[in-house]
N, CA, C and O atoms as CSV, one atom per row, in Angstrom:
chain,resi,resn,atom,element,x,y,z
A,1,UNK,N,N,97.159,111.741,100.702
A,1,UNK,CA,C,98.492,112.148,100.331
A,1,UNK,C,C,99.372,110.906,100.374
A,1,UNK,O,O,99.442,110.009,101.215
A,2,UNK,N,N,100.056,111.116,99.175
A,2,UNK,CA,C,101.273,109.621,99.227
A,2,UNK,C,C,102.407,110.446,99.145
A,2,UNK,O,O,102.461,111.641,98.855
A,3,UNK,N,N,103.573,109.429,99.523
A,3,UNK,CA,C,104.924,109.882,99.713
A,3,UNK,C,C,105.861,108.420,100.324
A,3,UNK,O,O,105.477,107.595,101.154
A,4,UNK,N,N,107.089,108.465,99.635
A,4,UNK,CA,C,107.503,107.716,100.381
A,4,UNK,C,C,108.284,107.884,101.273
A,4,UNK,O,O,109.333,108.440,100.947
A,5,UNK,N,N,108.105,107.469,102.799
A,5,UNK,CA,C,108.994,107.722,103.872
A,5,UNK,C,C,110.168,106.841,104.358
A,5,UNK,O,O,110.535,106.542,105.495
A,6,UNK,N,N,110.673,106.500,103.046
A,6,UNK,CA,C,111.738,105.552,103.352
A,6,UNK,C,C,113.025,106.180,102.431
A,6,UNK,O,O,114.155,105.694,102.496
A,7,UNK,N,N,112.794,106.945,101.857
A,7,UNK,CA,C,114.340,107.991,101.539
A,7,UNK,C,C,114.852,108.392,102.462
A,7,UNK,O,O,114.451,108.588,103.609
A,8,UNK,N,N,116.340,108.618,101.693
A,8,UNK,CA,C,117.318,108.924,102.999
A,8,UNK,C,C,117.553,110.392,102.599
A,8,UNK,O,O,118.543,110.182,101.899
A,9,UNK,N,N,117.424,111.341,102.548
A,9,UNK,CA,C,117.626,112.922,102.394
A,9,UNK,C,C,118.581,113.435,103.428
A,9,UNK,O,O,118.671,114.628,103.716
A,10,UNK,N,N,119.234,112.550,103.933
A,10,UNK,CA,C,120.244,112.951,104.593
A,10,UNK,C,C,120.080,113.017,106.503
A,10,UNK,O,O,119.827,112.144,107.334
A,11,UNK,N,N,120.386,114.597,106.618
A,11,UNK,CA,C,119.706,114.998,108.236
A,11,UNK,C,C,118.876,115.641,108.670
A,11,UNK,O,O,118.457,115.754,109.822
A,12,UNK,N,N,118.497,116.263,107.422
A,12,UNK,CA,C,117.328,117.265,107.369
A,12,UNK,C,C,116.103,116.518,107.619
A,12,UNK,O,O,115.689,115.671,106.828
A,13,UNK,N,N,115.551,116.802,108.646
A,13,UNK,CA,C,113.985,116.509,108.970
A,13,UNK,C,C,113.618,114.691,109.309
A,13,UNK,O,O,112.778,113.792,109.269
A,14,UNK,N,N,114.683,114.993,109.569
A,14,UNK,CA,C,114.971,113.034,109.885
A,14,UNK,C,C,115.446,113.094,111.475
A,14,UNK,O,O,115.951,114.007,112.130
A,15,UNK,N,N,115.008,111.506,111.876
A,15,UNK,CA,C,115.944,111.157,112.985
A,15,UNK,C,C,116.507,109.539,112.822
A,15,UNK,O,O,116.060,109.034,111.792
A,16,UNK,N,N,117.080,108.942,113.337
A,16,UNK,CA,C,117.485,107.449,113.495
A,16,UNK,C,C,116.991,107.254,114.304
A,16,UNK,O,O,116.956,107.730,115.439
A,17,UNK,N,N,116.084,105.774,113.331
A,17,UNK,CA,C,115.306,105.212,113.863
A,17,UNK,C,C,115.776,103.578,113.063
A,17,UNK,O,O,116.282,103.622,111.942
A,18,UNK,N,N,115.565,102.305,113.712
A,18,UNK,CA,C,115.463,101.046,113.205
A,18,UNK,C,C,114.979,101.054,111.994
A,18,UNK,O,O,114.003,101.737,111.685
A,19,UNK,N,N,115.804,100.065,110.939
A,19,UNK,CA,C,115.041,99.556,109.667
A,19,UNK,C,C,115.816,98.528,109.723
A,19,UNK,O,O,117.034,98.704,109.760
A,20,UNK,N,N,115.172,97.024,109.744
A,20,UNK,CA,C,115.310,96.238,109.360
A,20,UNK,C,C,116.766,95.755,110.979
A,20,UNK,O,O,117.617,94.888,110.777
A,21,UNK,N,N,116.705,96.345,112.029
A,21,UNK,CA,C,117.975,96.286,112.484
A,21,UNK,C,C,118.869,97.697,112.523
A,21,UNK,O,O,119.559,97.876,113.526
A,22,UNK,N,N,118.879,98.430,111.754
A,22,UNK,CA,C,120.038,99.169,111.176
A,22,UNK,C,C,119.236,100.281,111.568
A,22,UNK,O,O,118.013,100.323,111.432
A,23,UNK,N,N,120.283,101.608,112.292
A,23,UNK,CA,C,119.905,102.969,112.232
A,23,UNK,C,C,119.753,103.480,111.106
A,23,UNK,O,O,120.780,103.731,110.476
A,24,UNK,N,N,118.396,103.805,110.481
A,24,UNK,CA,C,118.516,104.245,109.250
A,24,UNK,C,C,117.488,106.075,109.639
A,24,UNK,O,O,116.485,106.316,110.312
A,25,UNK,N,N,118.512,107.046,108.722
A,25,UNK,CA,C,117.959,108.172,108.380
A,25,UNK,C,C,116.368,107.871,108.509
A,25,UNK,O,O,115.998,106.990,107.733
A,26,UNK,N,N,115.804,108.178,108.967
A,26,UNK,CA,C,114.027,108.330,108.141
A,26,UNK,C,C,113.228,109.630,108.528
A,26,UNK,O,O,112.828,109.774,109.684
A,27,UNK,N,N,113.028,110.447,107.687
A,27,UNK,CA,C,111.577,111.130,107.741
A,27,UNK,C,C,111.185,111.149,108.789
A,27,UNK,O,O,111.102,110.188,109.554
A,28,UNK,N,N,110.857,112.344,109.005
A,28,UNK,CA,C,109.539,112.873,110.448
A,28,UNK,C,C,108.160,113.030,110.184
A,28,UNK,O,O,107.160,112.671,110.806
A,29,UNK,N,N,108.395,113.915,108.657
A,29,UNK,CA,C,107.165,114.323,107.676
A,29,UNK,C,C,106.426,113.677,107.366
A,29,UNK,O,O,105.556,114.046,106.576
A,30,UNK,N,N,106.480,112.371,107.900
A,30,UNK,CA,C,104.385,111.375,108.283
A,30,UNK,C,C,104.007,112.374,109.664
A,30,UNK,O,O,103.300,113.377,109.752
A,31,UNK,N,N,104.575,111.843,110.382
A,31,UNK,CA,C,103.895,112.442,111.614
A,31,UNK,C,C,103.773,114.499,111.721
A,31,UNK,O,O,102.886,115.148,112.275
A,32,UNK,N,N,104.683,114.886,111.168
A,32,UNK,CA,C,103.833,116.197,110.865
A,32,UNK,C,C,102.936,116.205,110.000
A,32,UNK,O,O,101.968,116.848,110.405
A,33,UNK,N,N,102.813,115.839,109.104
A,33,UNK,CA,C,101.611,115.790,108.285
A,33,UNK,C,C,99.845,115.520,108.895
A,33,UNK,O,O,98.749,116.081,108.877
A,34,UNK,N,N,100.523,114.240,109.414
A,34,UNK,CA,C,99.046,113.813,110.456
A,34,UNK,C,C,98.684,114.520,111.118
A,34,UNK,O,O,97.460,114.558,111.242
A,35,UNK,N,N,99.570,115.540,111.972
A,35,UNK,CA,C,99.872,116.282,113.108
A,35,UNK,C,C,99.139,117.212,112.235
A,35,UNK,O,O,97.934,117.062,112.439
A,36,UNK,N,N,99.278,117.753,111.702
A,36,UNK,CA,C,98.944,118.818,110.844
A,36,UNK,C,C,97.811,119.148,110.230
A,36,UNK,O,O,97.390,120.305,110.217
A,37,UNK,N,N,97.012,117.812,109.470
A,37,UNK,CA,C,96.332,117.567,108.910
A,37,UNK,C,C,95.218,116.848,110.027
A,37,UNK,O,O,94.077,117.124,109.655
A,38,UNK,N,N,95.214,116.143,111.084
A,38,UNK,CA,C,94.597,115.401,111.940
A,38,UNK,C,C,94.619,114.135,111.115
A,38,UNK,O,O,93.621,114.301,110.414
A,39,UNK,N,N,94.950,113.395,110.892
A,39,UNK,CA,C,94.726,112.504,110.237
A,39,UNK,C,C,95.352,110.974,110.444
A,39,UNK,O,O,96.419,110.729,111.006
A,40,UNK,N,N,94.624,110.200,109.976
A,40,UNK,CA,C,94.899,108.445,110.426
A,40,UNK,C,C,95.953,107.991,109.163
A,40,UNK,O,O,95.975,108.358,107.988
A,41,UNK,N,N,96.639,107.231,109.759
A,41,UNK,CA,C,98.242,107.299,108.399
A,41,UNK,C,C,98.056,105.456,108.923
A,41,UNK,O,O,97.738,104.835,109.937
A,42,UNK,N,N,98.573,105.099,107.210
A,42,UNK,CA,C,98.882,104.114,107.157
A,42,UNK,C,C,99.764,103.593,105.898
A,42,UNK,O,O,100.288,104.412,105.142
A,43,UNK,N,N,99.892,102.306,105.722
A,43,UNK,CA,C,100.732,102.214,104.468
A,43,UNK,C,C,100.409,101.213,103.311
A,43,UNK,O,O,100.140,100.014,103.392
A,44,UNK,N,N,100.509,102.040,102.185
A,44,UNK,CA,C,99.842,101.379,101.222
A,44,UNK,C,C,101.328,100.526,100.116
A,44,UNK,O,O,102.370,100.809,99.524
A,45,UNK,N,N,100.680,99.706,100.348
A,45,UNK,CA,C,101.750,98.482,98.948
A,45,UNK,C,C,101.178,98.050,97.804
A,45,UNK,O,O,100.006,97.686,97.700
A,46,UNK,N,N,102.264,98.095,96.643
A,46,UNK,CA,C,101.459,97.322,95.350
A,46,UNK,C,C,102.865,96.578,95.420
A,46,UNK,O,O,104.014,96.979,95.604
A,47,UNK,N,N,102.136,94.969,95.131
A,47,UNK,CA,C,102.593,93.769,94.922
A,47,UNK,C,C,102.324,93.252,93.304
A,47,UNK,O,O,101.228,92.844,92.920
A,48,UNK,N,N,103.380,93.338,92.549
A,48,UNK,CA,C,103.414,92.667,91.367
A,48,UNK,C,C,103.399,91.290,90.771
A,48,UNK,O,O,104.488,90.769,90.531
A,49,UNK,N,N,102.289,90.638,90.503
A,49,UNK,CA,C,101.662,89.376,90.221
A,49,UNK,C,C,102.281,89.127,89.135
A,49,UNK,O,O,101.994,89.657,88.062
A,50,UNK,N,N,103.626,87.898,89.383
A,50,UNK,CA,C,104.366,87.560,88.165
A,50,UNK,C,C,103.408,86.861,86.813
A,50,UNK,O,O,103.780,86.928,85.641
A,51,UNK,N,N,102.224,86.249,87.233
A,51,UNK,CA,C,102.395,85.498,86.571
A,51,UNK,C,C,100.817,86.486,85.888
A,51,UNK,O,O,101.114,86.808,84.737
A,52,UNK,N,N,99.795,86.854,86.128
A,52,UNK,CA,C,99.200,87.727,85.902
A,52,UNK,C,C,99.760,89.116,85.097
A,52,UNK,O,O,99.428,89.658,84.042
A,53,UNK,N,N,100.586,89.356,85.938
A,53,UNK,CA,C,101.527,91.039,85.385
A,53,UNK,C,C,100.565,92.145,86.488
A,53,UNK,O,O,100.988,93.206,86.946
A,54,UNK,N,N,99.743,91.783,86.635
A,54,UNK,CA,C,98.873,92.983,87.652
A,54,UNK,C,C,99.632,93.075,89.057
A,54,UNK,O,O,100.623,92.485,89.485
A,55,UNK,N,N,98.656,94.191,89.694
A,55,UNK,CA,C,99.251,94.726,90.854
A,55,UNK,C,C,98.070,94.210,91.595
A,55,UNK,O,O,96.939,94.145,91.112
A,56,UNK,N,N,98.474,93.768,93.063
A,56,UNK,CA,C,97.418,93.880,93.983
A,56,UNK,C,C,98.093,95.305,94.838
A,56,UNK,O,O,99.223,95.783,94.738
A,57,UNK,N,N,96.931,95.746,95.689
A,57,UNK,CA,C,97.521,97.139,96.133
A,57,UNK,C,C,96.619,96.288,98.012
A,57,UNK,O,O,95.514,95.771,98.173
A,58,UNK,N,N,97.515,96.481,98.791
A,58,UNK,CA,C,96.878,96.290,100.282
A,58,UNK,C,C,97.716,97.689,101.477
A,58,UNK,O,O,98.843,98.177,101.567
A,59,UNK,N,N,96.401,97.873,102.192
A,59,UNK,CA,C,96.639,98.798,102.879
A,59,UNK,C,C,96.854,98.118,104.316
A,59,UNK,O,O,96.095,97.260,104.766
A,60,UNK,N,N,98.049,98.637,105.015
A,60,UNK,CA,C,98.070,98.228,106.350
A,60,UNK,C,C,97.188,98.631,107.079
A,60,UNK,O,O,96.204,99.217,106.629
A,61,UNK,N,N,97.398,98.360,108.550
A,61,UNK,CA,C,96.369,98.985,109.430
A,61,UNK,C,C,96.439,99.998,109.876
A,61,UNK,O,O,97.609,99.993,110.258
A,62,UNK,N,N,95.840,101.418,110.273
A,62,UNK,CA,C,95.904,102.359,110.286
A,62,UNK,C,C,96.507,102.342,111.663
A,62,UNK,O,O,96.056,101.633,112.563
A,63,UNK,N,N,97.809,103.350,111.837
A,63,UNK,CA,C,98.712,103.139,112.921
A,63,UNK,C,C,97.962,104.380,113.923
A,63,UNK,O,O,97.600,105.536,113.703
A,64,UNK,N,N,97.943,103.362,115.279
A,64,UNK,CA,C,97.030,103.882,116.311
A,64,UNK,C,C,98.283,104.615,117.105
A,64,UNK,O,O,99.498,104.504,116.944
A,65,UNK,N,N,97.442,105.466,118.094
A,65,UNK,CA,C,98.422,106.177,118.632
A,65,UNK,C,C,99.157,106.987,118.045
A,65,UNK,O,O,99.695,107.666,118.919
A,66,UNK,N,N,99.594,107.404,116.727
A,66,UNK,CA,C,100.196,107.932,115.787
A,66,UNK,C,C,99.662,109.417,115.155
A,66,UNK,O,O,98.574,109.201,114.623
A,67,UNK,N,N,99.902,110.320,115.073
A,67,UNK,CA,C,101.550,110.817,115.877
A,67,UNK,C,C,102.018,111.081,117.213
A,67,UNK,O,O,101.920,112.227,117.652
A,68,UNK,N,N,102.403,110.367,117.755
A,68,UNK,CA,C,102.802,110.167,119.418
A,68,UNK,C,C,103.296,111.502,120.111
A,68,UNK,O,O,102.812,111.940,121.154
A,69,UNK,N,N,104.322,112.092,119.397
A,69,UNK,CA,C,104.719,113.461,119.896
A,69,UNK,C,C,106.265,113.198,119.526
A,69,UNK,O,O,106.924,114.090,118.991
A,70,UNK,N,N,106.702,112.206,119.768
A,70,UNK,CA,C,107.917,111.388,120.083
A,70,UNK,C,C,108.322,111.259,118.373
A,70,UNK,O,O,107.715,110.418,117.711
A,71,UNK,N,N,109.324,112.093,117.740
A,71,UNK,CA,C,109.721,111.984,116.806
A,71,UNK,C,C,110.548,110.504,116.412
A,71,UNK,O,O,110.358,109.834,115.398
A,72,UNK,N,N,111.301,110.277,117.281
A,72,UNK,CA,C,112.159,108.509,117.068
A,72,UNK,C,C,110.606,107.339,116.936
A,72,UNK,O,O,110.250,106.595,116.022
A,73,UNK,N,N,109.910,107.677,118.481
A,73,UNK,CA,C,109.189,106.772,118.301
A,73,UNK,C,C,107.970,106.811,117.115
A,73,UNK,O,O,107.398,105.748,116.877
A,74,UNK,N,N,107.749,107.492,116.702
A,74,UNK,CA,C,107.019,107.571,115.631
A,74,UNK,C,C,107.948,107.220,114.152
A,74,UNK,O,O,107.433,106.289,113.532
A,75,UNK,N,N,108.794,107.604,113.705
A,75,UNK,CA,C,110.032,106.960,112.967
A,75,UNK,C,C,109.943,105.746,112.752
A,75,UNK,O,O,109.823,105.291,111.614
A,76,UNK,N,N,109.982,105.123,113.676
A,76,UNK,CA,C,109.961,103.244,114.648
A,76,UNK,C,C,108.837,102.902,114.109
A,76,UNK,O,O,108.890,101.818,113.528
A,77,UNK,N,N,107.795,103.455,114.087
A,77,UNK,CA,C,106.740,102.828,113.823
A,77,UNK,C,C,106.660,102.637,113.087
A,77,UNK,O,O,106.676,101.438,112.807
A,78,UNK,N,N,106.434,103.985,111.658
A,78,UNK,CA,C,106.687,103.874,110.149
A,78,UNK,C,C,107.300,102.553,109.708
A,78,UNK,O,O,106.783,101.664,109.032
A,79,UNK,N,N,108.882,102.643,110.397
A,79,UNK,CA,C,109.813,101.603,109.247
A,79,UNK,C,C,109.483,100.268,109.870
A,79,UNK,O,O,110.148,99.417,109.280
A,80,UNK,N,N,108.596,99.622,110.993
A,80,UNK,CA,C,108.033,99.014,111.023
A,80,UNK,C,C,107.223,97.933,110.302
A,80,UNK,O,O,107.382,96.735,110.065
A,81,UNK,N,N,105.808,99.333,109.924
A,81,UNK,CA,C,104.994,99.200,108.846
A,81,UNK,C,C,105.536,99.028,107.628
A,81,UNK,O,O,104.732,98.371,106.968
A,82,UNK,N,N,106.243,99.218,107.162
A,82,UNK,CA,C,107.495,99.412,105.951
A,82,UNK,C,C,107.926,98.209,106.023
A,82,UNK,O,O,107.862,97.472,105.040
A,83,UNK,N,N,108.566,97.702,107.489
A,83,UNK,CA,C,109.222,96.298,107.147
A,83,UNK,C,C,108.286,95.318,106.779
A,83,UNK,O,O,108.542,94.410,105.988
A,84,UNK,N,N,106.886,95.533,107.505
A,84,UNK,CA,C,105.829,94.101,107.578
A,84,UNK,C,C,105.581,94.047,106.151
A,84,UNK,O,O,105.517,92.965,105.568
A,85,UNK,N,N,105.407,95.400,105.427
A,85,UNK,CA,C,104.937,95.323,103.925
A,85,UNK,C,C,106.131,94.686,102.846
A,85,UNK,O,O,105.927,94.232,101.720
A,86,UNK,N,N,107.289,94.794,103.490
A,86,UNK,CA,C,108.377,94.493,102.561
A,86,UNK,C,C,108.924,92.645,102.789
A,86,UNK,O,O,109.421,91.919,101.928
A,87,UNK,N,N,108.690,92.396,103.860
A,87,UNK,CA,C,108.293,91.006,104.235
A,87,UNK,C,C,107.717,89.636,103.153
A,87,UNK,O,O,107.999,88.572,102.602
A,88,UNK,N,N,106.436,90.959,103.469
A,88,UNK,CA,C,105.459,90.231,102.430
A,88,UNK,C,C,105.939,89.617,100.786
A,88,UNK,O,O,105.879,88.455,100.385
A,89,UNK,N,N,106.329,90.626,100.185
A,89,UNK,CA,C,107.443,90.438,98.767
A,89,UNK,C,C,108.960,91.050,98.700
A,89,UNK,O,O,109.252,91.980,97.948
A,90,UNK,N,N,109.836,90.448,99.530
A,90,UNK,CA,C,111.125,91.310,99.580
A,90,UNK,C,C,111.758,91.061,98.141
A,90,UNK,O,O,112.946,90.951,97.838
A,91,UNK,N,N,111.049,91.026,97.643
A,91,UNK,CA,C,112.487,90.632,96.028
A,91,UNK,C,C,111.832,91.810,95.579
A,91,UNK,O,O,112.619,92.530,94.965
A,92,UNK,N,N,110.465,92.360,95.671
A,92,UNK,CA,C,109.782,93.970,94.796
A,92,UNK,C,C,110.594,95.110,95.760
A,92,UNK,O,O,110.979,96.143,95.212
A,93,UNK,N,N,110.749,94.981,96.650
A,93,UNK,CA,C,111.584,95.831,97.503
A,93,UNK,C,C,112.348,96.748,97.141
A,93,UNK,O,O,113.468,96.275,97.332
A,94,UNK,N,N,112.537,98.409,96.482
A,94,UNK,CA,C,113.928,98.625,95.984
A,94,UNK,C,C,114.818,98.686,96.953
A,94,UNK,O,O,114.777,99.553,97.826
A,95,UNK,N,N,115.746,97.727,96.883
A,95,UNK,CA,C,116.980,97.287,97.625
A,95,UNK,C,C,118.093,98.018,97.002
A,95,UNK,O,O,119.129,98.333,97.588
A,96,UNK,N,N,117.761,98.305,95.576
A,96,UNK,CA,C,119.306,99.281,94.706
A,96,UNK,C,C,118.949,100.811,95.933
A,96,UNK,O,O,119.950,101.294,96.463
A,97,UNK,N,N,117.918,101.283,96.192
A,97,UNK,CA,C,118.226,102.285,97.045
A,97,UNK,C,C,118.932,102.702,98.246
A,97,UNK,O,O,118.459,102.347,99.325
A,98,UNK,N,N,119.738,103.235,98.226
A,98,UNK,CA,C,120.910,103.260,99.349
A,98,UNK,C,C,120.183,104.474,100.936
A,98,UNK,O,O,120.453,105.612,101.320
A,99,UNK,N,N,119.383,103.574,101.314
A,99,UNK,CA,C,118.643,103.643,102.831
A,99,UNK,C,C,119.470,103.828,103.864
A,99,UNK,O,O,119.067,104.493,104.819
A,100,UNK,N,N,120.629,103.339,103.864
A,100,UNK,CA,C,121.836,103.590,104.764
A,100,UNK,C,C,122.919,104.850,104.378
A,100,UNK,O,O,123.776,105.303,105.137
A,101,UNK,N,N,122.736,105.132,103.477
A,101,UNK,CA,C,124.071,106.341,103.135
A,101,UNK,C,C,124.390,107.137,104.493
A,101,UNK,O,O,125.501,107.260,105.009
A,102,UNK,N,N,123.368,107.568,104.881
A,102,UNK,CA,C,123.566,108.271,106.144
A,102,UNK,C,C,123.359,107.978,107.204
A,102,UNK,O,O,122.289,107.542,107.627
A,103,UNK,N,N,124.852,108.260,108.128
A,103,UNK,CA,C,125.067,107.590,109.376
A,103,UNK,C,C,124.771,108.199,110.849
A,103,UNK,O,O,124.636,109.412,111.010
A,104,UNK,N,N,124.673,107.195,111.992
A,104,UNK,CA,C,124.830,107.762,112.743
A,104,UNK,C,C,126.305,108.642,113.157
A,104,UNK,O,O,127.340,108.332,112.567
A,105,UNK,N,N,126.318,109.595,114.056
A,105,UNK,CA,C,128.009,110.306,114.630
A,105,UNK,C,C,128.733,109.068,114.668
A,105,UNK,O,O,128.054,108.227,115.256
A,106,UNK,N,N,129.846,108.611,114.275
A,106,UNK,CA,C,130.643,107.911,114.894
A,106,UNK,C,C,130.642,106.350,114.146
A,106,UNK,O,O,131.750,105.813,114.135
A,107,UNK,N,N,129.609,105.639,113.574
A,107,UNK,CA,C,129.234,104.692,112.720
A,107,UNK,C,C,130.133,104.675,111.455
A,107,UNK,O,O,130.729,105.557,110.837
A,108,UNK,N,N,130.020,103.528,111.331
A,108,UNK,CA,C,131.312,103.073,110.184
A,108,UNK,C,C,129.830,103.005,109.000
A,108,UNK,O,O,128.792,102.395,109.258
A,109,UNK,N,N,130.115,103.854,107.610
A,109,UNK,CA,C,129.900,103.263,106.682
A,109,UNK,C,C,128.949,101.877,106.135
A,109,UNK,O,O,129.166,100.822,106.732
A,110,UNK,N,N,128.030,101.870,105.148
A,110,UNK,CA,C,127.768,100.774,104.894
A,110,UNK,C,C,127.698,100.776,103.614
A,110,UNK,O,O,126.909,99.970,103.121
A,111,UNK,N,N,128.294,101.448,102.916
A,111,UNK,CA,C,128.374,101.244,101.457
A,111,UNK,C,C,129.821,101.724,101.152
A,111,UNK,O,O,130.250,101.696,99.999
């Protein structure tokens, strides 16, 4: 199963957790899924080869301990894995996606 767990859908089924620094909205629905399914979760990237035009596709390492029980800390982990992959090529990154729209109580805005 693919999906991406880096939309912000608001408060529904999310908690704040770190991205990049920043409390960002993220998804619970990896770790129920695993939870659900029993299953080993990890994260898959395609990297676009300028000069080729192809994709390489690399899979992280399958996150141990995962699903912890711990909804934040499992969150944490994800955008983690998310950051190490986005690291790798941050200019393929969609950055036009607004990952921050939703705040913590009390947090000023970032758009």
């Amino acid at each position: 199963v693919w999906y991406s767990p880096d939309q912000d859908f608001g408060g529904r089924q999310s908690v704040f957790a770190p991205f990049f620094g920043v409390p960002a909205s993220t998804l619970v629905t990896t770790a129920q899924l695993a939870r659900m399914g029993k299953a080993n979760v990890c994260c898959l990237f395609h990297y676009r080869d300028p000069q080729t035009h192809r994709y390489r596709i690399v899979f992280s390492p399958v996150a141990e301990g995962f699903p912890s029980g711990d909804d934040v800390q499992d969150a944490t982990l994800i955008n983690q894995l998310l950051e190490a992959g986005i690291r790798e090529q941050p200019a393929q990154y969609m950055w036009v996606h607004r990952r921050f729209k939703t705040r913590p109580e009390g947090a000023s805005p970032v758009y």
